[in-house]
C-alpha positions as YAML, in Angstrom:
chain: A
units: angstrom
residues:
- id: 1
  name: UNK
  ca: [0.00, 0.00, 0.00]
- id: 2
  name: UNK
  ca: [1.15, 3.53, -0.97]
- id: 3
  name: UNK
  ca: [0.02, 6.93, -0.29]
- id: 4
  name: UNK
  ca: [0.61, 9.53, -3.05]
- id: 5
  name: UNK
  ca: [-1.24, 12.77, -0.94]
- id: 6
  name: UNK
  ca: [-1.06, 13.86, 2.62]
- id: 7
  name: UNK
  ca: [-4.56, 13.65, 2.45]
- id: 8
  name: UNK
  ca: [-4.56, 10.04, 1.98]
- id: 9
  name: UNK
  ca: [-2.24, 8.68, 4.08]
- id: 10
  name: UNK
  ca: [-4.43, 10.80, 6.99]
- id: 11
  name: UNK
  ca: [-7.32, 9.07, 6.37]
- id: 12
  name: UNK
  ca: [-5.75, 6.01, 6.68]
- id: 13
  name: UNK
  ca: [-4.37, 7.12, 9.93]
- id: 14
  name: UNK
  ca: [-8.11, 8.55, 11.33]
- id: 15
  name: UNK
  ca: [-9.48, 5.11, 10.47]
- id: 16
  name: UNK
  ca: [-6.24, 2.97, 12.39]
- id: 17
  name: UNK
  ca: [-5.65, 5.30, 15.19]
- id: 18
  name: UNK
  ca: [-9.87, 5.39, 15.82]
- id: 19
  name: UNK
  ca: [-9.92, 1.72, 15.85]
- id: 20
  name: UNK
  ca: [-6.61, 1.67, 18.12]
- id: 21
  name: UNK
  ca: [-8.01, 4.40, 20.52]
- id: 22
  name: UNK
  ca: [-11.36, 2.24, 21.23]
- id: 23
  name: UNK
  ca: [-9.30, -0.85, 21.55]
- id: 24
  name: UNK
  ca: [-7.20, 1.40, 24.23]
- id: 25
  name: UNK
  ca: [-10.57, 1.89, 25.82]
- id: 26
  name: UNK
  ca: [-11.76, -1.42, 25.88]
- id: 27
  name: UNK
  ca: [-8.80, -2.04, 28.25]
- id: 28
  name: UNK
  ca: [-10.09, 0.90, 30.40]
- id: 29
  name: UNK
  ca: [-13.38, -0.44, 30.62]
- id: 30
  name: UNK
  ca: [-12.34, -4.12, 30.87]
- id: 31
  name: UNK
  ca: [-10.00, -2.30, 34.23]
- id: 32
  name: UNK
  ca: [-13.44, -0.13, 35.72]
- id: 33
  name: UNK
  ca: [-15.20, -2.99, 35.44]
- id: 34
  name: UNK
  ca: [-12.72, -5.42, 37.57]
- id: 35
  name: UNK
  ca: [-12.47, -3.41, 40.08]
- id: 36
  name: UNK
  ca: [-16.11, -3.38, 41.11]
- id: 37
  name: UNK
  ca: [-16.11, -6.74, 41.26]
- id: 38
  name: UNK
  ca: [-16.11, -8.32, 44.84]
- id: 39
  name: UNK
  ca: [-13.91, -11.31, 43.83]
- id: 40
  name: UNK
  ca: [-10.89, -11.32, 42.55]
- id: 41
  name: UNK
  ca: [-9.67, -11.55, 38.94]
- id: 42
  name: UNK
  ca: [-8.36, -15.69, 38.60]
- id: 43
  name: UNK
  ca: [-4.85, -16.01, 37.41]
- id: 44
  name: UNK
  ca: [-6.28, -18.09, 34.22]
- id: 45
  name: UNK
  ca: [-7.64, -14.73, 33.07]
- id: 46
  name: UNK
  ca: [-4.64, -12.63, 33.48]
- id: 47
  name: UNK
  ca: [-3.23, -14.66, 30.61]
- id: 48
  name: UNK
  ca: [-5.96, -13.42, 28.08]
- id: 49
  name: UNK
  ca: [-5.26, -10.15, 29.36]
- id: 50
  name: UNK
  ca: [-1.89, -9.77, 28.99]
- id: 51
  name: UNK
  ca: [-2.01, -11.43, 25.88]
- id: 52
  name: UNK
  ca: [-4.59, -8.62, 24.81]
- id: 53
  name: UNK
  ca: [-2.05, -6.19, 26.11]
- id: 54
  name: UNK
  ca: [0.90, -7.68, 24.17]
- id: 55
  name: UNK
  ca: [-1.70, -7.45, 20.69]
- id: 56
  name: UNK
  ca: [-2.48, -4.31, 21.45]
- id: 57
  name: UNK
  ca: [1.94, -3.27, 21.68]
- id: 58
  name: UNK
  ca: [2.69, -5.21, 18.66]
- id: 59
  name: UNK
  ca: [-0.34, -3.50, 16.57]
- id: 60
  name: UNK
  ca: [0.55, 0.00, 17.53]
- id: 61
  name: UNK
  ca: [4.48, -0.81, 16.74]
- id: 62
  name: UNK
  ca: [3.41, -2.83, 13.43]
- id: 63
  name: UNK
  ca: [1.28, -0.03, 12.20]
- id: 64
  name: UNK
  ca: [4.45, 2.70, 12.56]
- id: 65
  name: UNK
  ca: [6.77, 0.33, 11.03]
- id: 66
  name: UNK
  ca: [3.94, -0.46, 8.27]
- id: 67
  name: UNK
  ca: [3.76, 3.32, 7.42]
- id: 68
  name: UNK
  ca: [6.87, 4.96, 7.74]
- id: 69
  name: UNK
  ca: [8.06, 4.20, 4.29]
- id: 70
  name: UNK
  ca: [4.58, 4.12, 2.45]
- id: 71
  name: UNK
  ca: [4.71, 7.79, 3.20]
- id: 72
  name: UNK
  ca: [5.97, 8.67, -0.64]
- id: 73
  name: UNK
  ca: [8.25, 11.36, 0.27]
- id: 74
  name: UNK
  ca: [10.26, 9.70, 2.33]
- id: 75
  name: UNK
  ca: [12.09, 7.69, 0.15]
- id: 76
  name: UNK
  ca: [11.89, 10.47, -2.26]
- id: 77
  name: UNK
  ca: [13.83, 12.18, 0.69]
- id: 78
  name: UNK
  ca: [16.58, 9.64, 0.64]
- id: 79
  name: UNK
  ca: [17.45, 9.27, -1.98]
- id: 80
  name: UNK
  ca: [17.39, 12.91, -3.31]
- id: 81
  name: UNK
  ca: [20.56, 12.99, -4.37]
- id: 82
  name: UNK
  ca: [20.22, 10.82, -7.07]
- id: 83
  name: UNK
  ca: [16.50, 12.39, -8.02]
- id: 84
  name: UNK
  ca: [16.99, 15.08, -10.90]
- id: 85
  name: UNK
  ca: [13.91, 17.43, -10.69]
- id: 86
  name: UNK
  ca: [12.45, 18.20, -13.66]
- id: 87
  name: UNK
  ca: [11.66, 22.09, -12.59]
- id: 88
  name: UNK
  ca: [13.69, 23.89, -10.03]
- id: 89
  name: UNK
  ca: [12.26, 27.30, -8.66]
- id: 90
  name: UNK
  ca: [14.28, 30.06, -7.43]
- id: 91
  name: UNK
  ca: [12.26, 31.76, -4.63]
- id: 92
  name: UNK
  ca: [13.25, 34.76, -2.47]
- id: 93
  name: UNK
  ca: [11.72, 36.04, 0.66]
- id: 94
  name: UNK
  ca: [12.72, 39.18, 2.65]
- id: 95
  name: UNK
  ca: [10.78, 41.38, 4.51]
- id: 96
  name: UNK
  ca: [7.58, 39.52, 4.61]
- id: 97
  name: UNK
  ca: [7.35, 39.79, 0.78]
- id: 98
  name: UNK
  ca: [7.92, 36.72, -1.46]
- id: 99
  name: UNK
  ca: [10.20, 37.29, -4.58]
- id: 100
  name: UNK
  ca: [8.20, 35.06, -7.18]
- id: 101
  name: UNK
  ca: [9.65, 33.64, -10.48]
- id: 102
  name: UNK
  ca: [8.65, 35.72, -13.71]
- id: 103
  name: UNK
  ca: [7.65, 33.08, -15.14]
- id: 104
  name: UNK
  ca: [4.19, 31.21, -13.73]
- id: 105
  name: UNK
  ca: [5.11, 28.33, -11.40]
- id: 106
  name: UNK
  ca: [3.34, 25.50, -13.35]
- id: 107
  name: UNK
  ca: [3.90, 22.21, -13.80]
- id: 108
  name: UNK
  ca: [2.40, 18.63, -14.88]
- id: 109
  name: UNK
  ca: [0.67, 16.35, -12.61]
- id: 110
  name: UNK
  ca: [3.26, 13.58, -11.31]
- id: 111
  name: UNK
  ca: [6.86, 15.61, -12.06]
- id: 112
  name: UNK
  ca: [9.44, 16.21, -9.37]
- id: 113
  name: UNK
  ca: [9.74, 19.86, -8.68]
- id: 114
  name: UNK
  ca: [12.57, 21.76, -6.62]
- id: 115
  name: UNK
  ca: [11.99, 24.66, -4.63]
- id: 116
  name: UNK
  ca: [15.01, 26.30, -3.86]
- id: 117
  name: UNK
  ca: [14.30, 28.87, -1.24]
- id: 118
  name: UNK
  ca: [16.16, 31.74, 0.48]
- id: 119
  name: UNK
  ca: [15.93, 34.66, 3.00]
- id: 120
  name: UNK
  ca: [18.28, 37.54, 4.07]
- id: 121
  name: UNK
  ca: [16.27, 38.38, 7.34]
- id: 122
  name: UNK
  ca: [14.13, 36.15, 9.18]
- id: 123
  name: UNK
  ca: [12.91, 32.82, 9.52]
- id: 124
  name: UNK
  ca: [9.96, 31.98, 7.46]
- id: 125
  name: UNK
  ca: [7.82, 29.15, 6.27]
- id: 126
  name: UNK
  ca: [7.26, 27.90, 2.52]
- id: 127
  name: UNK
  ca: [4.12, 25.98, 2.57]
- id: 128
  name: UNK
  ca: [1.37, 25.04, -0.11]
- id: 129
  name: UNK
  ca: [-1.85, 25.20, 0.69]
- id: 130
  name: UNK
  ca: [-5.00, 23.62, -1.09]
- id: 131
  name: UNK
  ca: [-7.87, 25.05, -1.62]
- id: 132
  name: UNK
  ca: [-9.85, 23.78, 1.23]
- id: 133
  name: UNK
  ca: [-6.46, 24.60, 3.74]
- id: 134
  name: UNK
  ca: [-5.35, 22.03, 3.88]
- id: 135
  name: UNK
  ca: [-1.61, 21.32, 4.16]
- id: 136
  name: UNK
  ca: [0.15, 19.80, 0.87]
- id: 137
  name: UNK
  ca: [3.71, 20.62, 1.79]
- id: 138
  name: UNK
  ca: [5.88, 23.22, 3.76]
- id: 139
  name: UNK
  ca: [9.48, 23.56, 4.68]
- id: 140
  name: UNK
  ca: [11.16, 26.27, 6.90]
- id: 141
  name: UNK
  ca: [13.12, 28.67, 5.19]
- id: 142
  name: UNK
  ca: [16.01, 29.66, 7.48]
- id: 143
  name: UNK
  ca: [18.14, 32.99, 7.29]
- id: 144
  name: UNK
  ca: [21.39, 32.68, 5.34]
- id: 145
  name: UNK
  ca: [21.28, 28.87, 4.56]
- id: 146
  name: UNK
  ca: [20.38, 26.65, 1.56]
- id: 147
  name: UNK
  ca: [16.66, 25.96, 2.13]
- id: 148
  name: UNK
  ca: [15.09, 23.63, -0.60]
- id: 149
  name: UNK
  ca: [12.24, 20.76, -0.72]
- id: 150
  name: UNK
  ca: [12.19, 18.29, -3.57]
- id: 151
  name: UNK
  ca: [8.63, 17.17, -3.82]
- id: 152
  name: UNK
  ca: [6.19, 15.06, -6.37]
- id: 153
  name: UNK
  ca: [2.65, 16.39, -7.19]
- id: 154
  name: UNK
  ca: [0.45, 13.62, -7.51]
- id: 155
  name: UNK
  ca: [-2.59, 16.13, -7.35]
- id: 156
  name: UNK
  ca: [-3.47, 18.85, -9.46]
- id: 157
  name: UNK
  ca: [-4.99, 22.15, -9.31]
- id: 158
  name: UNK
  ca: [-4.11, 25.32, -7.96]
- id: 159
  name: UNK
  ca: [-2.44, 26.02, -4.59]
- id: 160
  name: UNK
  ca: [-2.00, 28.85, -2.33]
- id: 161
  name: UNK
  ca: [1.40, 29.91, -0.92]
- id: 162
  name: UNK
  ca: [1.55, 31.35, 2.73]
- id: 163
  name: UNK
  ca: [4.34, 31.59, 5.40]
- id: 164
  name: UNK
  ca: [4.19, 28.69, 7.76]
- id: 165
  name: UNK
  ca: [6.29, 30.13, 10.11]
- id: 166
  name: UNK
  ca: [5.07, 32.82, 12.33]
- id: 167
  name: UNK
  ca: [7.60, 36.15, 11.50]
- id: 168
  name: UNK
  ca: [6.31, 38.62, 13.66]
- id: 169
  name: UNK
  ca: [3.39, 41.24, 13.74]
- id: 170
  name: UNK
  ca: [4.55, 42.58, 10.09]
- id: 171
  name: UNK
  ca: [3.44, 39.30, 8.68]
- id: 172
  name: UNK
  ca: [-0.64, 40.69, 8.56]
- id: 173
  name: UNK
  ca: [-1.63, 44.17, 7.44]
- id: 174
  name: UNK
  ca: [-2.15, 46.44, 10.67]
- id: 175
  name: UNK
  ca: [-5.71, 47.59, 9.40]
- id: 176
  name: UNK
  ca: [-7.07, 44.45, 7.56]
- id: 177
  name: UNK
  ca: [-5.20, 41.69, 9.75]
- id: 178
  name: UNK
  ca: [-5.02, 40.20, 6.28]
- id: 179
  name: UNK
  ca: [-2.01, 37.75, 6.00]
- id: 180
  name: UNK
  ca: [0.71, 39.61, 3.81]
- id: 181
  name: UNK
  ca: [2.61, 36.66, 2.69]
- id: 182
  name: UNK
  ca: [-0.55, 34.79, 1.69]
- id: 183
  name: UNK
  ca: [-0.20, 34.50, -2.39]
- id: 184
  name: UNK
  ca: [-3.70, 33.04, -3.75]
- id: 185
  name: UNK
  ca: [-3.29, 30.55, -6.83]
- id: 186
  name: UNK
  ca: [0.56, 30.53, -6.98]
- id: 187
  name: UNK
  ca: [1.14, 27.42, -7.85]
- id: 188
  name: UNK
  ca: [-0.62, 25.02, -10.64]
- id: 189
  name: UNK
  ca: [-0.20, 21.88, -11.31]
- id: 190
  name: UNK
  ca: [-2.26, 20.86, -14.54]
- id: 191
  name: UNK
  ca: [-3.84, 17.23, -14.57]
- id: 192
  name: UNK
  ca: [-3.15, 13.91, -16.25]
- id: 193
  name: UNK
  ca: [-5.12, 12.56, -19.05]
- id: 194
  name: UNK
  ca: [-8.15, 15.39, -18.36]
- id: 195
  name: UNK
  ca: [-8.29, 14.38, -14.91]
- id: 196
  name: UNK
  ca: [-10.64, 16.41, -12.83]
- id: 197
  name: UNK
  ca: [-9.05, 19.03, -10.72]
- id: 198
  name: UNK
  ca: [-9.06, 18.75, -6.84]
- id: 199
  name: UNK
  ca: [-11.06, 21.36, -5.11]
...
């Protein structure tokens, strides 16, 4: 199993961790329960318990060691080295103001992409936001350092980008509270085969 969003590999997480938490609870409950009893738990069912207890340890391990390298850009993370991007971006950020590209950022569902990121002031945060808010990558962009994020769209559409790293109170606009370093549709990624955009 492989996840190719964020979006996907969280579901699969609300579904495991929900079913985990309740087993947690079961526990609990199977605890509340044994102590208003009058007698005393036999040793013949400690074994079923602790057996229970030792499922319950093995799942939650199993299901991190399951994961970790489904997450796709993990490997991609790796192994960077040896991953040629096929569009790099030169991005600048001083000042609360992002320095954009002249040309659009836009690129083809499913290529690598480079963002090369830098800042002469403060620390900031390069993130990409859908359209909903949701989260579909971010990096922090530190003063005076090589900053960059290799990363694969396997979604298209258009995405916001926003500082994801509080900079201070000149980050929002003193009258509106609007965020300054919010830049709607600045990235697009155009779909596969006519595939329908992600809202």
């Amino acid at each position: 199993m492989t996840f190719e969003t964020s979006l996907e590999l969280l579901k699969f997480h609300n579904v495991a961790y929900t079913i985990y938490a309740l087993l947690i609870v079961s526990v609990i409950a199977w605890f509340a329960y044994n102590l208003t009893r009058k007698e005393k738990a036999r040793p013949l069912v400690r074994i079923p318990f602790y057996g229970y207890i030792a499922f319950l340890v093995a799942g939650g391990v199993g299901h991190h060691i399951f994961t970790y390298n489904t997450i796709p850009w993990v490997a991609e993370d790796i192994m960077r080295d040896e991953i040629k991007a096929d569009r790099i971006y030169h991005i600048e950020v001083s000042q609360h103001q992002w320095k954009l590209p002249k040309e659009p950022m836009r690129i083809k569902e499913g290529q690598k992409v480079r963002f090369d990121v830098s800042s002469d002031d403060l620390t900031y945060g390069f993130g990409l936001l859908r359209k909903d808010g949701s989260l579909v990558m971010q990096m922090q962009v530190i003063p005076l350092y090589k900053n960059d994020l290799l990363w694969t769209f396997h979604e298209c559409g258009t995405f916001d980008l926003v500082s994801t790293e509080y900079s201070g109170p000149d980050q929002y606009d003193s009258d509106t509270g609007k965020d300054r370093m919010l830049i709607r549709d600045a990235f697009t990624v155009e779909c596969a085969h006519d595939k329908l955009a992600k809202k």
